[in-house]
C-alpha beads as a LAMMPS data file, in Angstrom:
LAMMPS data file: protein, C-alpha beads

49 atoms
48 bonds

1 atom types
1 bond types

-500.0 500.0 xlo xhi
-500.0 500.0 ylo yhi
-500.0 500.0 zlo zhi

Masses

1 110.0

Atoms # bond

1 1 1 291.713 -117.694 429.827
2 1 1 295.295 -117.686 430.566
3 1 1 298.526 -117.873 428.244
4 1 1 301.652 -120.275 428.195
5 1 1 302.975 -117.795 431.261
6 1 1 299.838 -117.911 432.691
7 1 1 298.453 -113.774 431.820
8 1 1 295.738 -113.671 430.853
9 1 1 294.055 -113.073 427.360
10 1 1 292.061 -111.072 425.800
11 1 1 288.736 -112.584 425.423
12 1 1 285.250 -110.547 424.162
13 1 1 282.255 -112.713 425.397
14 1 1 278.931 -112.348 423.846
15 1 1 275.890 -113.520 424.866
16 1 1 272.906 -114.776 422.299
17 1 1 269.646 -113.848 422.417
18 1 1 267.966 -116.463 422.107
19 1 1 266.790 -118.275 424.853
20 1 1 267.570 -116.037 427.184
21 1 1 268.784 -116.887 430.393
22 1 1 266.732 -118.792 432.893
23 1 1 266.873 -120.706 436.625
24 1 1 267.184 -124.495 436.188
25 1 1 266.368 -125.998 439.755
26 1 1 267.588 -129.652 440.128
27 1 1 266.644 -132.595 442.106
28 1 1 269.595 -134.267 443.993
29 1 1 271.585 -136.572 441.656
30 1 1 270.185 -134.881 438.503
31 1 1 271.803 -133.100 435.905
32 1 1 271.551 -130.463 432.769
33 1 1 274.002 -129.570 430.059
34 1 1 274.332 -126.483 428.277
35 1 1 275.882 -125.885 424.691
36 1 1 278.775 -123.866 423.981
37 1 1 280.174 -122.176 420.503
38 1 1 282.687 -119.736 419.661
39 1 1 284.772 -118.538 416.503
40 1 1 288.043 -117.743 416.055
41 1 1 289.471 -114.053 415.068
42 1 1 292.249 -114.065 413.067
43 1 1 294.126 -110.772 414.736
44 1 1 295.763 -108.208 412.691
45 1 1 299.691 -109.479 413.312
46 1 1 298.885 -113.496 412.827
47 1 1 299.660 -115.029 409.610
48 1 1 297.863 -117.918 408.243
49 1 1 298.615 -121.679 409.413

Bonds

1 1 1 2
2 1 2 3
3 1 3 4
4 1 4 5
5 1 5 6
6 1 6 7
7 1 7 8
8 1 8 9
9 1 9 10
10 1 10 11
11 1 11 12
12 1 12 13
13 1 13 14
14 1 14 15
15 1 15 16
16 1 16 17
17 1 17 18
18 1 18 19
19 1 19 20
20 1 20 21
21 1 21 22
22 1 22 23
23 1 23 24
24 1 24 25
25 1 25 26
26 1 26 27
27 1 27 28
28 1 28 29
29 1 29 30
30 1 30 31
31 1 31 32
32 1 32 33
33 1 33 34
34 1 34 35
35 1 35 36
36 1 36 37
37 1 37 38
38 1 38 39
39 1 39 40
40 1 40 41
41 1 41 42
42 1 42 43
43 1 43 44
44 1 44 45
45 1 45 46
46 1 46 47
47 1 47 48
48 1 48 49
């Protein structure tokens, strides 16, 4: 992820246990999705809204 001036930010990924990762093999012209979630961390020097 990159800021307004295009540095980059600090991010922290972690991965959930459950299902663990796995090979998907597609066909030509098929397709999969995956789902995506994350929270937000208020840091120390933000105030609120």
């Amino acid at each position: 992820m990159l800021d307004a001036a295009r540095e980059p930010l600090p991010t922290h990924q972690v991965r959930e246990p459950f299902p663990a990762p796995h090979l998907v093999l597609l066909q030509p012209g098929a397709s999969a999705y995956s789902r995506l979630h994350w929270s937000v961390v208020q840091a120390g020097d933000e105030g609120d809204p």
